[in-house]
LOZALO-918748 format. One record per residue: residue in one letter; x, y, z of N, C-alpha, C in turn. Coordinates in pm, whole numbers. Example, Ala and Ser with C-alpha at 12.3 -4.5 7.8 and 13.67 -1.06 7.14 Angstrom:
{lovo A,{1319,-569,780},{1230,-450,780},{1320,-330,780}},
{lovo S,{1285,-225,708},{1367,-106,714},{1290,3,787}},
***
This chain:
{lovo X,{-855,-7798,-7160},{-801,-7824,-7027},{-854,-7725,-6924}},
{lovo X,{-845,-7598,-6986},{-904,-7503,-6871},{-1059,-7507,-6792}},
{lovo X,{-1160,-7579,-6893},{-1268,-7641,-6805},{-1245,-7716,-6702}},
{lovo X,{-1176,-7822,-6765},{-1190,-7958,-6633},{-1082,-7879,-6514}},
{lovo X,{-941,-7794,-6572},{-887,-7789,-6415},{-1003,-7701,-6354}},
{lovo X,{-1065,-7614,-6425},{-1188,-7515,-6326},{-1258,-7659,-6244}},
{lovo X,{-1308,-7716,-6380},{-1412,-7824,-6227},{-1319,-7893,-6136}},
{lovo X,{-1200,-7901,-6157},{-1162,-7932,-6032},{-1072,-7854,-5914}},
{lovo X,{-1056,-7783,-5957},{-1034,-7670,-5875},{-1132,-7620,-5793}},
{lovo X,{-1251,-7612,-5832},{-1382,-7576,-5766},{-1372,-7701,-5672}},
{lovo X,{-1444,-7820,-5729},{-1420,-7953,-5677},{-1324,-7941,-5503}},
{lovo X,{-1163,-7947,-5543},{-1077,-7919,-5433},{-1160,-7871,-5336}},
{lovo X,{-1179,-7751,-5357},{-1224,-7599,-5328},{-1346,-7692,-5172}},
{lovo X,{-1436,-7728,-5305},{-1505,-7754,-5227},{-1530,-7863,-5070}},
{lovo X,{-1424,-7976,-5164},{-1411,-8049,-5076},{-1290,-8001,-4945}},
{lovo X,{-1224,-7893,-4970},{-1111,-7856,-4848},{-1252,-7727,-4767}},
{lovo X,{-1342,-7720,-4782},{-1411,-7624,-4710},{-1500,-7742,-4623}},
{lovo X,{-1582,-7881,-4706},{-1590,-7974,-4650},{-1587,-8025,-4497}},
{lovo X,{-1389,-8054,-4523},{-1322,-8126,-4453},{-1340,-7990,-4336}},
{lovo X,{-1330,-7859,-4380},{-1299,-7786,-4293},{-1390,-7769,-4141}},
{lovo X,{-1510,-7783,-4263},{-1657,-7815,-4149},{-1662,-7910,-4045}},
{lovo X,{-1644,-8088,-4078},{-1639,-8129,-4012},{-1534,-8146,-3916}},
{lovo X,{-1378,-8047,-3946},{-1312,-8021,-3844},{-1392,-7942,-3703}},
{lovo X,{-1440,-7844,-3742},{-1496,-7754,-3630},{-1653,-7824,-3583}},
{lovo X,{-1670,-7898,-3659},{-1760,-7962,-3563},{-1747,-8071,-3475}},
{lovo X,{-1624,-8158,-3526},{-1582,-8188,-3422},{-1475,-8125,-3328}},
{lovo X,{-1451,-7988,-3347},{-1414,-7930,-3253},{-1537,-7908,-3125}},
{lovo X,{-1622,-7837,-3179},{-1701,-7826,-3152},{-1815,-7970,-3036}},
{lovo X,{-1777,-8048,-3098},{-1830,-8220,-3051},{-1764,-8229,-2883}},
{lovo X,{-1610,-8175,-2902},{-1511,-8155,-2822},{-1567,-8117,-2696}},
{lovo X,{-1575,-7958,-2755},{-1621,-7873,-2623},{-1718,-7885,-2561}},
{lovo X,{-1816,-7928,-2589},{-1936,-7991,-2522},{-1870,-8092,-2414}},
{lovo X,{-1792,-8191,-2451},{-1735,-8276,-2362},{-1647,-8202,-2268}},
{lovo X,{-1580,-8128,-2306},{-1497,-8055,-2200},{-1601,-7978,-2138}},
{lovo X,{-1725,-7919,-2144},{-1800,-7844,-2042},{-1852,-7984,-1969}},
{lovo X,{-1913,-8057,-1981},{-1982,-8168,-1907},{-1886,-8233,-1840}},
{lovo X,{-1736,-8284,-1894},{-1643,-8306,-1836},{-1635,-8218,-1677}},
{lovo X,{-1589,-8096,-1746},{-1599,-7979,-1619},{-1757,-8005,-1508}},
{lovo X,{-1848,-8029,-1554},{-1971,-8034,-1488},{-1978,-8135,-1372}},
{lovo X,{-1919,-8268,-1438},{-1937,-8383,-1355},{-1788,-8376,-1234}},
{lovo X,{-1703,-8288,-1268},{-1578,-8261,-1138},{-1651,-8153,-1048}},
{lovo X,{-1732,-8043,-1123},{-1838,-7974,-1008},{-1901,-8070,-889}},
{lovo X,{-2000,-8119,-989},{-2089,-8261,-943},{-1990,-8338,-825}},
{lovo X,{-1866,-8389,-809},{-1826,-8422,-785},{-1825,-8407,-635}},
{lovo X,{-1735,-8266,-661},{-1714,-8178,-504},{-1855,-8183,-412}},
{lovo X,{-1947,-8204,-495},{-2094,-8111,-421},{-2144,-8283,-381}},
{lovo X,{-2118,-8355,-476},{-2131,-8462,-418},{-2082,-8540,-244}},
{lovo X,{-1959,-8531,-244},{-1864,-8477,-172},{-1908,-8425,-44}},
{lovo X,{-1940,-8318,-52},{-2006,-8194,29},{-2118,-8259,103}},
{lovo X,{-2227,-8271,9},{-2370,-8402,67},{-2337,-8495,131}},
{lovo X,{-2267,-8580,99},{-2208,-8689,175},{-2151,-8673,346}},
{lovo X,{-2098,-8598,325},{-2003,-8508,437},{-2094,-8403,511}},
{lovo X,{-2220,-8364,474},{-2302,-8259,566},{-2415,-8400,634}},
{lovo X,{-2470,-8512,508},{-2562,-8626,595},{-2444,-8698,719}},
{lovo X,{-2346,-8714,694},{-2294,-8780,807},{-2253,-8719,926}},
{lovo X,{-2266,-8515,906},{-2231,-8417,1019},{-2399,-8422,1093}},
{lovo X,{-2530,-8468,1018},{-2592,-8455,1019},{-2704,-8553,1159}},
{lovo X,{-2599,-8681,1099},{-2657,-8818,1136},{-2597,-8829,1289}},
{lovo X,{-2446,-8708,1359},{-2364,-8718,1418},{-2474,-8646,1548}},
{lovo X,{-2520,-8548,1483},{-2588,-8440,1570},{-2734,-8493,1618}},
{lovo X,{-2791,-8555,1533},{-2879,-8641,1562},{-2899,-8771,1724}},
{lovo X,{-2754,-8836,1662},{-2716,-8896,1785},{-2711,-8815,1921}},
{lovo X,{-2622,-8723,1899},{-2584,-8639,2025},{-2716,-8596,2059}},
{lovo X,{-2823,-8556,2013},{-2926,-8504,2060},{-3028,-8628,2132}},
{lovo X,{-3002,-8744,2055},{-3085,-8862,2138},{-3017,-8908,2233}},
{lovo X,{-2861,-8884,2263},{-2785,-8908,2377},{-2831,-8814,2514}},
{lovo X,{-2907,-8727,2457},{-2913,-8594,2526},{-3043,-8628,2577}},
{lovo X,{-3115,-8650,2512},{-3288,-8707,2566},{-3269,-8783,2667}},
{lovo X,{-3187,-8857,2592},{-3190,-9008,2690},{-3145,-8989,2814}},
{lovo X,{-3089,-8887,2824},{-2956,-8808,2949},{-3079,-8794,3060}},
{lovo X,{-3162,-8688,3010},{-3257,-8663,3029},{-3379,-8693,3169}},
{lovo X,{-3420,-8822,3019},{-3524,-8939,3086},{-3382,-9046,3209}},
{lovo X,{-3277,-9058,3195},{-3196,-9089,3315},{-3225,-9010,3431}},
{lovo X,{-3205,-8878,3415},{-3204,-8752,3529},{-3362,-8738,3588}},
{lovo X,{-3430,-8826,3524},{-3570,-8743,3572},{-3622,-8949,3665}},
{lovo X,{-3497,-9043,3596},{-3576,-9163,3680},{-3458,-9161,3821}},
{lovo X,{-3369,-9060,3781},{-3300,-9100,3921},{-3344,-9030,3989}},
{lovo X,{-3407,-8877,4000},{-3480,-8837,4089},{-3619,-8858,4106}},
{lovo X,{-3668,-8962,4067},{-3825,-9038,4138},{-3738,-9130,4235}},
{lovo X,{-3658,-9206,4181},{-3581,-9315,4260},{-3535,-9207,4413}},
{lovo X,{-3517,-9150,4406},{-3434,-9048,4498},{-3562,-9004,4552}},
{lovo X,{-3695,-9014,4543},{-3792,-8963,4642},{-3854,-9073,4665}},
{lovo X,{-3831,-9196,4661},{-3819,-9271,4705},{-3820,-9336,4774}},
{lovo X,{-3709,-9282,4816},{-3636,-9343,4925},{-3667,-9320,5076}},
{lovo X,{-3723,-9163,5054},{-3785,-9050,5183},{-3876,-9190,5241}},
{lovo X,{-3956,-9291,5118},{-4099,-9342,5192},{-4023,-9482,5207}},
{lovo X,{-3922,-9548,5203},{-3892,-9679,5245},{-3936,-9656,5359}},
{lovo X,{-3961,-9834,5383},{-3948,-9865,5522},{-3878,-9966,5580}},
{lovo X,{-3730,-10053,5467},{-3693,-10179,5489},{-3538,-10140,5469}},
{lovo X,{-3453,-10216,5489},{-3315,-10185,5438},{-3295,-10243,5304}},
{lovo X,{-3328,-10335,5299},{-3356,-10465,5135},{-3404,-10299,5050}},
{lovo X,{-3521,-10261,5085},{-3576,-10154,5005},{-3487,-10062,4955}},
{lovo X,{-3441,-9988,5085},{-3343,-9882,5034},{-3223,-9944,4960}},
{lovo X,{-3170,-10037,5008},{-3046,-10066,4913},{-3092,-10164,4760}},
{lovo X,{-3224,-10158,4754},{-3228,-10154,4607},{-3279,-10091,4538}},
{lovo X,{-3289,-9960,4598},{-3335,-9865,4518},{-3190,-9773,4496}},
{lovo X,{-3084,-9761,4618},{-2985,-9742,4593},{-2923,-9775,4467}},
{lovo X,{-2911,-9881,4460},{-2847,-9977,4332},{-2927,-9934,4199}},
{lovo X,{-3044,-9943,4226},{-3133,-9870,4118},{-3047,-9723,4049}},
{lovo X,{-3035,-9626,4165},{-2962,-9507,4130},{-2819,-9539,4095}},
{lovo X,{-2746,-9598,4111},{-2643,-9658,4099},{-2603,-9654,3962}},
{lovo X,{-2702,-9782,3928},{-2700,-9838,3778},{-2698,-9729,3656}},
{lovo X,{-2832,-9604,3722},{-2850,-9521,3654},{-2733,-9432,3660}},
{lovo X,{-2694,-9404,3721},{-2547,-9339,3688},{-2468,-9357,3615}},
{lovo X,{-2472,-9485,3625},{-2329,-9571,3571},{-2413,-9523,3408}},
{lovo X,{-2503,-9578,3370},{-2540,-9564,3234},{-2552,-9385,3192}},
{lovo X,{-2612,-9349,3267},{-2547,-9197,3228},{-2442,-9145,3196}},
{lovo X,{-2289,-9171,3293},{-2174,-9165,3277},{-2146,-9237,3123}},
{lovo X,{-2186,-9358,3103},{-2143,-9409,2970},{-2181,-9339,2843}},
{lovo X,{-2367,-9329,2872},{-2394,-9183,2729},{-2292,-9082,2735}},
{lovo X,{-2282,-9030,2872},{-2230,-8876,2823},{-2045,-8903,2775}},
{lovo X,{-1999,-8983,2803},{-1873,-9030,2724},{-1907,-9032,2618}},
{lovo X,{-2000,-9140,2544},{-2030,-9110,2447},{-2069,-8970,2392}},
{lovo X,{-2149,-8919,2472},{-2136,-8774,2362},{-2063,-8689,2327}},
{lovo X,{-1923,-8685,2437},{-1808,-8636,2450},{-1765,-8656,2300}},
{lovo X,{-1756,-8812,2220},{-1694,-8845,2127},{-1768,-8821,2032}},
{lovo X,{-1892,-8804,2058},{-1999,-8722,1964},{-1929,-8605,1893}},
{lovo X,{-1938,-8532,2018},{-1852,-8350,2052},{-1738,-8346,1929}},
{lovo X,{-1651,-8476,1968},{-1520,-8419,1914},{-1562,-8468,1772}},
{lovo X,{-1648,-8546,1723},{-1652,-8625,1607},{-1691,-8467,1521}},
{lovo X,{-1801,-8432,1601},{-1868,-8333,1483},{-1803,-8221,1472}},
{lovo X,{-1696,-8196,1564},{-1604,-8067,1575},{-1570,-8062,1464}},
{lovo X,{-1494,-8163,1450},{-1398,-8269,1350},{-1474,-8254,1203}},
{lovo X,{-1589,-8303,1244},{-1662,-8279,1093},{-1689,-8125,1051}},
{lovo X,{-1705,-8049,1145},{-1760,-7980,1131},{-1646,-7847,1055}},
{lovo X,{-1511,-7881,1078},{-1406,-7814,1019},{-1398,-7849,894}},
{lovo X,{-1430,-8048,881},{-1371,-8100,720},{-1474,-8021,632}},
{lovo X,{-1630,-7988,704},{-1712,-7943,626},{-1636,-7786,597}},
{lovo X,{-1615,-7695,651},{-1562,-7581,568},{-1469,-7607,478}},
{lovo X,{-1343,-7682,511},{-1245,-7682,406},{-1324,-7732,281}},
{lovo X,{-1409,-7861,266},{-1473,-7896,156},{-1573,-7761,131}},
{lovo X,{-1619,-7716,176},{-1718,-7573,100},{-1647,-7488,69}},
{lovo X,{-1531,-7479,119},{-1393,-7362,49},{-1352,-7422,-59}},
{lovo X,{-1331,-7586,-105},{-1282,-7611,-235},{-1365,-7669,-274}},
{lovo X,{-1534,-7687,-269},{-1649,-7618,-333},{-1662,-7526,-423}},
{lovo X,{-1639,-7396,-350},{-1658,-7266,-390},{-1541,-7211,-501}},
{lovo X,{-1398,-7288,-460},{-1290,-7295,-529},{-1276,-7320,-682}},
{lovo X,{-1359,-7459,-667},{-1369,-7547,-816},{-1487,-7528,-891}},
{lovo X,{-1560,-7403,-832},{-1671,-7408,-911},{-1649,-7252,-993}},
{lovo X,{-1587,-7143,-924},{-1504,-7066,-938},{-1421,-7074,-1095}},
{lovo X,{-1304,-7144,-1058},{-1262,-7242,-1171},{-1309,-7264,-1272}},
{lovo X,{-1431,-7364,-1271},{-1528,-7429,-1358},{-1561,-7361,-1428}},
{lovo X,{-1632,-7256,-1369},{-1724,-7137,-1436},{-1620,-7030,-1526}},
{lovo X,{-1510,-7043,-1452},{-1415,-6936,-1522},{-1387,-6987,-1667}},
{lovo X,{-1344,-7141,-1667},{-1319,-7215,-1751},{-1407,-7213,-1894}},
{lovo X,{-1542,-7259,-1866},{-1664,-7297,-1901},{-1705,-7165,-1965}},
{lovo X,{-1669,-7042,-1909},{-1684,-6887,-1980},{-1598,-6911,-2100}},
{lovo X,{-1455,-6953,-2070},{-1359,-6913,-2212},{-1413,-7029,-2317}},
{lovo X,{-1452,-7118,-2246},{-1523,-7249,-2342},{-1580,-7238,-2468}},
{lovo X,{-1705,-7136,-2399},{-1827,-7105,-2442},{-1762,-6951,-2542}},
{lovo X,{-1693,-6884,-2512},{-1603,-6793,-2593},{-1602,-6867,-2731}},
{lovo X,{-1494,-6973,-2680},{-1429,-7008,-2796},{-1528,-7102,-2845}},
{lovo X,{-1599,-7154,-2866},{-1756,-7215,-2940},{-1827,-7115,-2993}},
{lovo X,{-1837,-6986,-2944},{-1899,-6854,-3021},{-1798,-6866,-3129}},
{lovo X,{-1724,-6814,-3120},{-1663,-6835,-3246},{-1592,-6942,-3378}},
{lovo X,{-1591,-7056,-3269},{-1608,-7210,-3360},{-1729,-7171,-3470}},
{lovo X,{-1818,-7125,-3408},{-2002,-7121,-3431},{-1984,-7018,-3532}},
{lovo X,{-1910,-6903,-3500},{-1941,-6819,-3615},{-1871,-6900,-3758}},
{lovo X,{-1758,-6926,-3751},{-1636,-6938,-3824},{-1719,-7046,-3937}},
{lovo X,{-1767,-7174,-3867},{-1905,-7259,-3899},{-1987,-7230,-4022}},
{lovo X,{-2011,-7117,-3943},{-2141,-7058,-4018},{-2081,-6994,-4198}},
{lovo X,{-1994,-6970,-4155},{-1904,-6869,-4267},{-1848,-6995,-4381}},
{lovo X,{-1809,-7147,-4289},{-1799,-7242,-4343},{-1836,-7291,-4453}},
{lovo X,{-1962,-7305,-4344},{-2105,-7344,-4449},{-2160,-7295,-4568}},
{lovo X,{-2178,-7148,-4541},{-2224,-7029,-4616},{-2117,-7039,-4766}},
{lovo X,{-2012,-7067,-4697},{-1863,-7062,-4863},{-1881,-7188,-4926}},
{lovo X,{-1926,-7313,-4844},{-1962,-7465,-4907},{-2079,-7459,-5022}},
{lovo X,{-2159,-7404,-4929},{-2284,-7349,-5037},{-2252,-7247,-5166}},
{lovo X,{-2171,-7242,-5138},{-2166,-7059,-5219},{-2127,-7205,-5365}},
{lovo X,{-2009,-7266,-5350},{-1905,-7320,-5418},{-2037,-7441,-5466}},
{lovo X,{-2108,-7521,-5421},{-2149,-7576,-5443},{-2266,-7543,-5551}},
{lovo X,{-2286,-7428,-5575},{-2419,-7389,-5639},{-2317,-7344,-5781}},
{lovo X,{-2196,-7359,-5778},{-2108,-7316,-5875},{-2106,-7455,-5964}},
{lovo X,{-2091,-7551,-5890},{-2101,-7705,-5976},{-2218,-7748,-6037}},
{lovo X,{-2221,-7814,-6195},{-2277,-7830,-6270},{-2374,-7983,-6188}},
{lovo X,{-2523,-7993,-6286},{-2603,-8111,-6158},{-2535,-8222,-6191}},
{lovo X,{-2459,-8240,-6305},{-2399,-8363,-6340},{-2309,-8361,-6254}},
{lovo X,{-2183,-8281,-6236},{-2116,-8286,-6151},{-2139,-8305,-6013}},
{lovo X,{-2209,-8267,-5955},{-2249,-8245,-5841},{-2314,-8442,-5772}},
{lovo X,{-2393,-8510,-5883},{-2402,-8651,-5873},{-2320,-8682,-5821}},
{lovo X,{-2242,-8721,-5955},{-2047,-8776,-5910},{-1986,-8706,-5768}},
{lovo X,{-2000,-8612,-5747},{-1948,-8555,-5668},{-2006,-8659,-5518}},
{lovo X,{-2120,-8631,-5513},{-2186,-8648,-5398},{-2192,-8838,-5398}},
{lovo X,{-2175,-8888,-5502},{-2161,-8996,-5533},{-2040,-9097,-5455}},
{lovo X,{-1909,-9041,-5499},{-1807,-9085,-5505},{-1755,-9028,-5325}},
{lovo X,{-1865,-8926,-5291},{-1816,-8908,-5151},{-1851,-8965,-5073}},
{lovo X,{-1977,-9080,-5090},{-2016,-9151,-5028},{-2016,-9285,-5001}},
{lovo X,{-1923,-9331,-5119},{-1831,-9438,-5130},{-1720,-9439,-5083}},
{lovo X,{-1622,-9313,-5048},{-1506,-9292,-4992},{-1502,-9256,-4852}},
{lovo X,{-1626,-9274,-4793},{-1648,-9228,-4622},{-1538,-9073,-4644}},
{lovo X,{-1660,-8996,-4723},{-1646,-8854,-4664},{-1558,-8773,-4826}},
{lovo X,{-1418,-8851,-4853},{-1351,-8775,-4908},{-1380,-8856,-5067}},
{lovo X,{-1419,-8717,-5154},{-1439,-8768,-5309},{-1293,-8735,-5440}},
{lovo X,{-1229,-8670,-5372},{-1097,-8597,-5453},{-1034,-8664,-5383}},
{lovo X,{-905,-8679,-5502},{-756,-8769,-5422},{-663,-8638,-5515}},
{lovo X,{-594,-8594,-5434},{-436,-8562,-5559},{-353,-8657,-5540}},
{lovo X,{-252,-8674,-5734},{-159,-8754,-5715},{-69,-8674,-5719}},
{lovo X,{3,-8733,-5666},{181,-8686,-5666},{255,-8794,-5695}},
{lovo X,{333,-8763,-5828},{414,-8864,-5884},{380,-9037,-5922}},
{lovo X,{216,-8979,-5945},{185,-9109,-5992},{115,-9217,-5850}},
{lovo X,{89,-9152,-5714},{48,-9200,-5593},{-84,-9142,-5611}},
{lovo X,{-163,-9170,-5532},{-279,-9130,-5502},{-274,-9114,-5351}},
{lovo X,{-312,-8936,-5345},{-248,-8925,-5232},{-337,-8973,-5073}},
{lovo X,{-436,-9042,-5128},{-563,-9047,-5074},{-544,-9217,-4999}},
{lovo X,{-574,-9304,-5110},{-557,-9414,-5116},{-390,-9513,-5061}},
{lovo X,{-237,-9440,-5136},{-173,-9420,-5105},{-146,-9576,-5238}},
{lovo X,{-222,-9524,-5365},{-177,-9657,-5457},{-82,-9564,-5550}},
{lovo X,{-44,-9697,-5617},{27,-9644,-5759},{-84,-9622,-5903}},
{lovo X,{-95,-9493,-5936},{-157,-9487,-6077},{-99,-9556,-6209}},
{lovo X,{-121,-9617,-6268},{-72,-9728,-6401},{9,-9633,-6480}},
{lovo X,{108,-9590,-6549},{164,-9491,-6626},{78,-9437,-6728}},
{lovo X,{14,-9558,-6759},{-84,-9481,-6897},{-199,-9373,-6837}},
{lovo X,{-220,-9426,-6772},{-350,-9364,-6663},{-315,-9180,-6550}},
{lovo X,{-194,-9240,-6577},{-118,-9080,-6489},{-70,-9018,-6594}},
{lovo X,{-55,-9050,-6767},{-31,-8953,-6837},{-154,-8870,-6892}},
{lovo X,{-232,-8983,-6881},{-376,-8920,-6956},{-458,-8857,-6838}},
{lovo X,{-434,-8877,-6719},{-480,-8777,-6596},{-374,-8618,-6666}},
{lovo X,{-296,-8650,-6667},{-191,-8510,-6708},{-280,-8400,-6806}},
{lovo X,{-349,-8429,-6890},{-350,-8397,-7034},{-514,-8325,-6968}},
{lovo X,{-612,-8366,-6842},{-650,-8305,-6801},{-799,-8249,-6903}},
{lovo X,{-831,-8354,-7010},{-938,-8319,-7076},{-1095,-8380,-7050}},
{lovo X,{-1020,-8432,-6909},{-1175,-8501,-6860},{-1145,-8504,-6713}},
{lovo X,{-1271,-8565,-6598},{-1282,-8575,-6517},{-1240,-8724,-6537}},
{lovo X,{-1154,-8795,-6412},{-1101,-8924,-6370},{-1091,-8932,-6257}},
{lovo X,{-1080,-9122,-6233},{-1132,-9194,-6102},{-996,-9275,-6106}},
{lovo X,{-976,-9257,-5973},{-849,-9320,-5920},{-923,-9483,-5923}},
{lovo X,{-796,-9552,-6007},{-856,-9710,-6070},{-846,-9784,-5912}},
{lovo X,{-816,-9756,-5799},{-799,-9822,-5674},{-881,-9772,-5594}},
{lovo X,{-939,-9663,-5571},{-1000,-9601,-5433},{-1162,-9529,-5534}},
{lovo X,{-1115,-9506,-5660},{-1270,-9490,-5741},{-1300,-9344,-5679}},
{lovo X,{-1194,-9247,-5638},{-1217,-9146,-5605},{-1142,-9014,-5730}},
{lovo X,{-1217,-8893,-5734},{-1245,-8824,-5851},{-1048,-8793,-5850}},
{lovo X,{-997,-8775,-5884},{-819,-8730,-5908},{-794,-8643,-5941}},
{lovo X,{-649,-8601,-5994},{-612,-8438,-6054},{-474,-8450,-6027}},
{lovo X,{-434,-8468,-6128},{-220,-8405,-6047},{-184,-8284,-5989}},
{lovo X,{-192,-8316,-5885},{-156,-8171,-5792},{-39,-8103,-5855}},
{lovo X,{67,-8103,-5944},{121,-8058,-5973},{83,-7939,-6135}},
{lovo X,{-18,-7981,-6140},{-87,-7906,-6275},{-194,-7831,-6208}},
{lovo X,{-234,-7845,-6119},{-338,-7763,-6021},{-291,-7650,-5906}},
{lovo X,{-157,-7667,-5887},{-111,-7580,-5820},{-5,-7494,-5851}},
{lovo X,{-21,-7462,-6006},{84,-7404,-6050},{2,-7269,-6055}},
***
């Protein structure tokens, strides 16, 4: 008996160091998502930010072609306005009058408009700090975050390594026959090759072992396969004494 509980004790052994691995790697699977997670709420803000500096952008633009245009107004109402020195008709002068007129009137309308220019980009021009203050805020944050992240993955990483290193250790302890079956039966069970029973269950599968079959698992003079799940067994109660 004391062989087979060794091979399965090792066995256990090996497979609870296993399971342990692919815990921390998908811990590990995790944190990657939680940094990129964190990345794309960065992304976000700055996104945000771009959006909000092209449209402070597109505002000032206007105001400056309102301003040209102001301009080329101011420079045709004073030709119109010398003008006038060389009429020689009344028809003449009063339509060149009207000429200046018109131009006013359309001047007056740009520069309203730029007025609302004025206040638009004021306007923007405040939303733009508060957004570069919770910019600077959430990236702050991020980075603070993304530090303890990367902490705690150093040491996922070490712990891993130590994992691995004890999987191996245990594994070079199992016989090549064993080691078949082993690798065999784990690949039929998606992942897990050991079941313990308790009281005749399989704690794996969650069947009933046949009575004959859970006494002669007891007696512990061979390696056995759970008759439902075909995974390697052991009565946890003779293994953990």
């Amino acid at each position: 008996m004391s062989s087979i509980k060794k091979q399965l004790e090792t066995l256990v052994a090996l497979q609870q160091a296993e399971i342990e691995i692919r815990r921390i790697e998908l811990d590990l699977a995790g944190i990657d998502g939680r940094i990129e997670t964190l990345n794309e709420e960065v992304k976000e803000y700055e996104n945000r930010v771009s959006e909000h500096q092209a449209a402070l952008t597109d505002l000032k633009q206007q105001y400056r072609s309102d301003e040209n245009e102001i301009k080329v107004i101011d420079s045709q109402i004073t030709k119109s306005k010398e003008k006038l020195r060389g009429v020689k008709t009344n028809k003449e002068y009063q339509s060149i009058l009207k000429e200046i007129d018109d131009l006013k009137q359309k001047s007056s309308t740009i520069e309203d408009r730029m007025l609302e220019h004025l206040e638009r980009i004021e306007a923007a021009e405040s939303e733009m700090l508060t957004q570069k203050a919770d910019l600077a805020d959430v990236s702050a944050e991020v980075a603070a975050k993304q530090q303890e992240i990367q902490k705690t993955a150093t040491g996922h990483r070490q712990v891993l390594a130590d994992m691995q290193q004890e999987r191996n250790s245990i594994w070079e302890t199992v016989s090549p026959k064993v080691q078949t079956l082993y690798a065999k039966v784990k690949h039929q069970g998606s992942g897990i090759a050991v079941a313990g029973i308790v009281d005749a269950v399989c704690q794996v599968c969650r069947m009933n072992i046949p009575p004959q079959q859970y006494n002669e698992l007891l007696r512990m003079d061979t390696l056995r396969m759970c008759p439902n799940c075909q995974r390697i067994i052991y009565p946890k109660v003779l293994l953990e004494d």
